[in-house]
Every structure is written in C-alpha cells, then in structure tokens.
C-alpha positions in Angstrom: 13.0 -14.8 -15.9 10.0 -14.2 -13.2 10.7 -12.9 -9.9 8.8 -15.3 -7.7 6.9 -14.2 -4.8 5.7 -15.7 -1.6 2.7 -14.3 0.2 3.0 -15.4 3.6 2.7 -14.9 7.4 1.8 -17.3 10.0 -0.9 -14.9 11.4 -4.4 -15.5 9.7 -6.6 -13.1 8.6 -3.7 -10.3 7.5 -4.8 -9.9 3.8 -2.6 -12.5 2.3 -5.3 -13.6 -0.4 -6.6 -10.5 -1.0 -2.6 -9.0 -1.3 -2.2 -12.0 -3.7 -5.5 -11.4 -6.1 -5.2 -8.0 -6.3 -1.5 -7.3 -6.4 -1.1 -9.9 -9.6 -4.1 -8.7 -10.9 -2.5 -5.0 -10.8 0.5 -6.4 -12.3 -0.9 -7.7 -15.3 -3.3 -4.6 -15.6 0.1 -2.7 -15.8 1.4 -4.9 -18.9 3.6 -7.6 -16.7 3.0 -10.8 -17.9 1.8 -12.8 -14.4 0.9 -16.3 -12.9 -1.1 -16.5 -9.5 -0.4 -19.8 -7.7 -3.3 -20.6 -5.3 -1.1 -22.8 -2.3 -4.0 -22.9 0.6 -6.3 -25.7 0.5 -9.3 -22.9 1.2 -8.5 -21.8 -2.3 -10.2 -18.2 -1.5 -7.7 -17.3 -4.4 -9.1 -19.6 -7.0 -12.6 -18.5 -6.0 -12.0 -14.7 -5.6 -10.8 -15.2 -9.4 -14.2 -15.9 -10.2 -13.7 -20.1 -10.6 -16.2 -22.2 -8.4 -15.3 -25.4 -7.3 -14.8 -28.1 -10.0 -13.7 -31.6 -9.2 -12.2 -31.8 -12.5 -10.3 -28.9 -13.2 -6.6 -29.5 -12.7 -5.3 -28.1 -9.4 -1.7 -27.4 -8.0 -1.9 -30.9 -5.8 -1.7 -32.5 -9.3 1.7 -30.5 -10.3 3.0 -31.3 -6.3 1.9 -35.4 -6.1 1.1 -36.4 -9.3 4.0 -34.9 -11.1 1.3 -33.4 -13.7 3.4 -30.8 -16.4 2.4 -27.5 -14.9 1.8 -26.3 -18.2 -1.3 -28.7 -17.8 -2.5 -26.8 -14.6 -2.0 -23.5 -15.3 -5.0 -21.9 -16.8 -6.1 -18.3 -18.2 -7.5 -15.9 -15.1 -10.3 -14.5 -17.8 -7.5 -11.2 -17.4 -4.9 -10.3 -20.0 -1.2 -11.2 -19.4 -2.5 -13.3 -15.8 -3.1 -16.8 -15.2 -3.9 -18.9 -12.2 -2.8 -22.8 -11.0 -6.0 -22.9 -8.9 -5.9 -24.7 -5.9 -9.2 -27.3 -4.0 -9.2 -29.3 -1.0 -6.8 -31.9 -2.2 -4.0 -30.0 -1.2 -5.0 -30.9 2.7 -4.0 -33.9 1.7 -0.8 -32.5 -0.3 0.5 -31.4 2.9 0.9 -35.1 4.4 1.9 -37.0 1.4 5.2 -34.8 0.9 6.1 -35.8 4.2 7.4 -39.2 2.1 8.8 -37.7 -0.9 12.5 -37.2 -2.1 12.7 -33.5 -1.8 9.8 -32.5 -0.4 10.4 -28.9 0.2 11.4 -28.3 -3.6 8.3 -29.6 -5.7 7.0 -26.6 -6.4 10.2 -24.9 -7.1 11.1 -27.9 -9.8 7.7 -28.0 -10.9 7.2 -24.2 -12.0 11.3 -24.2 -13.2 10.0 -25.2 -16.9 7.5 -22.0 -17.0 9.1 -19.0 -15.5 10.4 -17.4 -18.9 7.0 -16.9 -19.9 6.2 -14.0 -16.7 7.4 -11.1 -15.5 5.9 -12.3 -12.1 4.5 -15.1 -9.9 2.9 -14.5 -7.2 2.0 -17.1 -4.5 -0.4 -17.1 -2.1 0.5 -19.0 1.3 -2.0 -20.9 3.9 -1.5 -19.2 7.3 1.2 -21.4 8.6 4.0 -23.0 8.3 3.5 -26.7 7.1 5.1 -28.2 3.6 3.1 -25.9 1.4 4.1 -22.7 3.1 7.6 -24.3 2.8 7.5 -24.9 -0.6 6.8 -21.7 -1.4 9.1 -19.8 0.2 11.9 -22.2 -1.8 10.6 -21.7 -4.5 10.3 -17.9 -4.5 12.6 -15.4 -4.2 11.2 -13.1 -2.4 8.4 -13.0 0.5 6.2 -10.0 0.9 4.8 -10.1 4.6 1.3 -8.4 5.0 0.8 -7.1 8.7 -2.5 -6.3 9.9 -2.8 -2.7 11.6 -3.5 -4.1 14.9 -1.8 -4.6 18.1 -1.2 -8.1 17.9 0.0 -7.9 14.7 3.6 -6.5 16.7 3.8 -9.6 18.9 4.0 -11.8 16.0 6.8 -9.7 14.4 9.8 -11.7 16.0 8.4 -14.8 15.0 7.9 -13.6 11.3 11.6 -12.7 11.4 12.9 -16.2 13.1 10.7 -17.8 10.3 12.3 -16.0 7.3 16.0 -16.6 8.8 15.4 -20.2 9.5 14.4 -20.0 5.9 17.6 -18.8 4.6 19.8 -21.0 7.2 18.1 -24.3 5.8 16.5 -24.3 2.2 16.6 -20.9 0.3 19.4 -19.2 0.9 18.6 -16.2 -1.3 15.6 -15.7 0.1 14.9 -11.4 0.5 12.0 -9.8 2.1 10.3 -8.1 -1.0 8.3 -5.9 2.0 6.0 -5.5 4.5 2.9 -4.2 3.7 0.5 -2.7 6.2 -3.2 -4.3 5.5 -6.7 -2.8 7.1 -5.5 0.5 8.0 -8.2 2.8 9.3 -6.4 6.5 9.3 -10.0 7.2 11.7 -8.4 5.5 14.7 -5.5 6.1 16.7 -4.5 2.5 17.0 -3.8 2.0 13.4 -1.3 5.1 13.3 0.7 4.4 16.5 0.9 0.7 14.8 1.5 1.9 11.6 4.6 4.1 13.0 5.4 1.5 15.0 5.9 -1.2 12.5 7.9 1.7 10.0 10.1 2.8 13.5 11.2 -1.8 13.6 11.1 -2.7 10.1 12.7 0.9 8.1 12.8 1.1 4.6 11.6 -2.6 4.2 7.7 -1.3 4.8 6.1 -0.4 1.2 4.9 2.7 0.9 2.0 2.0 -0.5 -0.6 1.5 2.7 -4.0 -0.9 2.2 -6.7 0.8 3.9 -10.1 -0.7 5.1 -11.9 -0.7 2.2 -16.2 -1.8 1.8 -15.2 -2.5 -2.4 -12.0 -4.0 -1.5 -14.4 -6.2 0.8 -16.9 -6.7 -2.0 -15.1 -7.9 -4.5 -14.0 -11.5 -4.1 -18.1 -12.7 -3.4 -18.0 -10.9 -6.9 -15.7 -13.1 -8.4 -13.1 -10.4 -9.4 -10.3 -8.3 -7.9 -11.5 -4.8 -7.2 -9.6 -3.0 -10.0 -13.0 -4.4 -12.2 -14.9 -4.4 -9.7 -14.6 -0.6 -8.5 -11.2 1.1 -10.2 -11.6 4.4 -8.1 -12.2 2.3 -4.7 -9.5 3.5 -2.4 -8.3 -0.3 -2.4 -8.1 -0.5 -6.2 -5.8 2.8 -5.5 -4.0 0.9 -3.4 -3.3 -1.7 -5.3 -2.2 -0.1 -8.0 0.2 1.9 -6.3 1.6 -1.6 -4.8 2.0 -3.1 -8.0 4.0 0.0 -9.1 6.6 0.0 -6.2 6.6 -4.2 -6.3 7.5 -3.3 -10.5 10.0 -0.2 -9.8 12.3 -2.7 -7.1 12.3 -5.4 -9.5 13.8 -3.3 -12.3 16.2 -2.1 -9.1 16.8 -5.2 -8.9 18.0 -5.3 -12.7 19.7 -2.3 -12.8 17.2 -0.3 -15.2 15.0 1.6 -13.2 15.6 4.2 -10.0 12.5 6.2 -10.2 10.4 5.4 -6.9 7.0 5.8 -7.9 5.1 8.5 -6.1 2.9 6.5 -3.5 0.2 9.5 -3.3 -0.6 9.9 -6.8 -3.4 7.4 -7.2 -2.7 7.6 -10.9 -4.0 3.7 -12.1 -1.4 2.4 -14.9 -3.2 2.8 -18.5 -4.1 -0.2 -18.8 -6.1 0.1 -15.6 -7.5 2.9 -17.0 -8.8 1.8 -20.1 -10.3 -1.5 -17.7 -12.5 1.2 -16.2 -13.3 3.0 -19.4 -14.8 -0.7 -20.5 -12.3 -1.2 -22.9 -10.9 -4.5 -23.6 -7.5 -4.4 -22.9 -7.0 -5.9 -19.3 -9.8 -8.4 -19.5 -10.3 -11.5 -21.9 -13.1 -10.8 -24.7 -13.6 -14.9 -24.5 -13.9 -14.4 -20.4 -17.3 -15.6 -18.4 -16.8 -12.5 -16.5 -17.1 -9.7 -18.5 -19.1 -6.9 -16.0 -16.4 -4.3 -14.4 -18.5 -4.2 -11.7 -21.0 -1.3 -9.9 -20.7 2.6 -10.7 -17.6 3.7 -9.1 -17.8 4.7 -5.4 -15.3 6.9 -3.6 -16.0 4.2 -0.7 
C-alpha cells in the first residue's frame, strides 16, 4: 500500500513544486514505484514534467467532478516506476464546484483508493492555500511534508502551519503525521539562512529532515527544461539534495513498517544506482519510448 504525501504550506513560493518533482522523481530513480498528483491549477508540476498544455489530455478535475476512473487519468511521467495525474486550469473551477458535493473533502481520497497497491509512493503537490484542493489532499494523504523557506518570514508563518495541520486532525484526517519539514533555498553564504535554519531545528526538533535544499542555478534550470534536475544535472548540489531526501523520506517509511533503522548518512551525496546509471546515459530511470530523452547539459558543480 502507498504512503501518501501532501506537499503543502499556505506560504507561496517555499519550493512545494519543485519538493514535489524532484522528490518523486528521486523516488522512482531509487526503484519505488511512484505517482505525482499535480493539485494546483498553475500545474507548474505537469509542466516541469515536461507536458505542455493540452486541452484534451485527462486531468485530475476529471477524477474530482466528473467521477473519471483515475486509472484513466493517470499517465506515464516518460521516467521508470513514476507517473503523473497532470493537472490545467479546470481545477479553478474544481475548487467551487465541490462546495455542492456529498463529501467534498474526500474525492480525491475515494478516487485514488482503487490505485494505491500499485506504488510505493504518492506524492501531491498542494496550491499555496487552503481551499478544497489543499483539503482534499491532506485527507487523502497520510502524511504532510512542510517545505519552509530559509527566510525570516518563513518563522512567522510557523504557528499558522501548525494550527492548520491540528485543525486537520481535529476535523477530517485524524491520522494525519507530519512526514517533515524541509528547509528550501538555503544559502550557507549568508548569515540569515543559518540563524533561520537553527532557528527552525531549535522549534520543530527531530521533525526537520536532514537533508537541506540549497539555492541551486540547475535546480533553477530545470523545470523550463522540462525535467527534474536529477536528468537534467545529476552532480548539481540540488540533484544531491534530492537524492539524499528521497533516501530519508524511503528509510522513515520502512520505520514506519518495522524493517529498516539505518538513517541514511545526509552528507554522503552518494546518488542511489539507479540515479547513477541515469547520469551514465543508461536507460534505466528514463522511458526508451519517452519524448524526452536528453539528460540534460555537462554536469556542473553549480
């Protein structure tokens, strides 16, 4: 069964779609089986995959409204073992029509139900606030993983995060966990991003991730690429990053399970081999039938 989660915070411009390309895109490059759910109208998601806009592709407002089988929406992300239910502009729309329906916070949660023995992991990316999508999310997953931006403001909106995730749990999930908090656009130049950095770790403990996402130019580059950054530069610090996210995000889930204790070691930078042999131009993480078949420019230590 897949452990579902939610990438959200209210806060805009934290690294929520580019936690939710690259993390599931890590995940499958380390041989878990993973579905991306695009739930913001922008669908930055869908197009950072690499899919334009396409009026008749099948889209997640067609699973929420139109009670479409998701098996129907969900299509192959051009990656091995990932696939996407993109997302367009129809889901503006999505937001006011649940307002009617029977249920309307659990749609998404009955409409993936049918699919979720088929990944390891599904990961959803959020719109930045907290309307019927974000709310159908966060009942349907059971987890949420918080990015925070490095910044001062980024503390002021801390309390609000936590009141969110505990009206959550009072209302319609329950079992709702904080997978992490995961600190996005850290400059290790400045001292700002330290004292909020050890500020963040001092309020939140053990529930920050190791693994730190740094400001990055290939992380940057890579969605007008069409592609997370693992093709698009592998030994990018932000590709590093990634992949060292993906390992902790695997290592709690098999906590979780009761098979695995090993916590893996956040300053190796060691990509999983199937990571590897993306960089190496081998075929393993990436489709052979894909439109996207470039791994990008010559690495950069950028």
């Amino acid at each position: 069964m897949a452990r579902v989660i939610a990438i959200a915070n209210q806060k805009g411009g934290v690294g929520k779609t580019t936690t939710a390309v690259n993390l599931s895109a890590c995940l499958a490059a380390s041989e878990q089986r993973t579905l991306v759910i695009d739930c913001d109208p922008q669908a930055n998601t869908t197009s950072s995959m690499g899919f334009s806009r396409d009026p008749a592709r099948r889209t997640l407002y067609q699973a929420l409204i139109l009670n479409e089988p998701v098996e129907r929406v969900a299509i192959d992300a051009k990656i091995d073992r990932l696939d996407i239910i993109p997302s367009d502009k129809n889901l503006v729309g999505a937001a006011v029509e649940l307002v009617s329906m029977d249920n309307r916070e659990y749609r998404l949660k009955e409409a993936i139900r049918p699919i979720l023995e088929k990944y390891s992991f599904v990961i959803i990316d959020c719109p930045p606030s907290l309307d019927l999508l974000t709310m159908n999310a966060l009942a349907a997953a059971d987890s949420i993983l918080i990015p925070i931006q490095c910044e001062y403001l980024a503390i002021e909106g801390v309390s609000e995060l936590l009141d969110t995730h505990m009206r959550i749990r009072r209302t319609i999930n329950p079992q709702l966990e904080i997978e992490g908090v995961l600190l996005t656009m850290y400059d290790d130049r400045t001292t700002l991003s330290k004292q909020v950095a050890a500020d963040l770790r001092s309020f939140f403990g053990n529930q920050i991730f190791e693994s730190v996402i740094p400001r990055n130019v290939r992380l940057a580059e890579a969605p007008s690429h069409g592609m997370p950054v693992i093709f698009y530069d592998i030994n990018s610090r932000g590709a590093e990053s990634y992949m060292q996210l993906a390992q902790e995000v695997i290592v709690n889930a098999k906590k979780r399970l009761g098979t695995g204790t090993e916590r893996p070691d956040p300053g190796s930078g060691s990509p999983a081999p199937a990571a590897s042999a993306a960089a190496a131009g081998a075929g393993d993480v990436r489709s052979s039938g894909g439109s996207r078949t470039s791994l990008g420019p010559e690495p950069s230590t950028e």
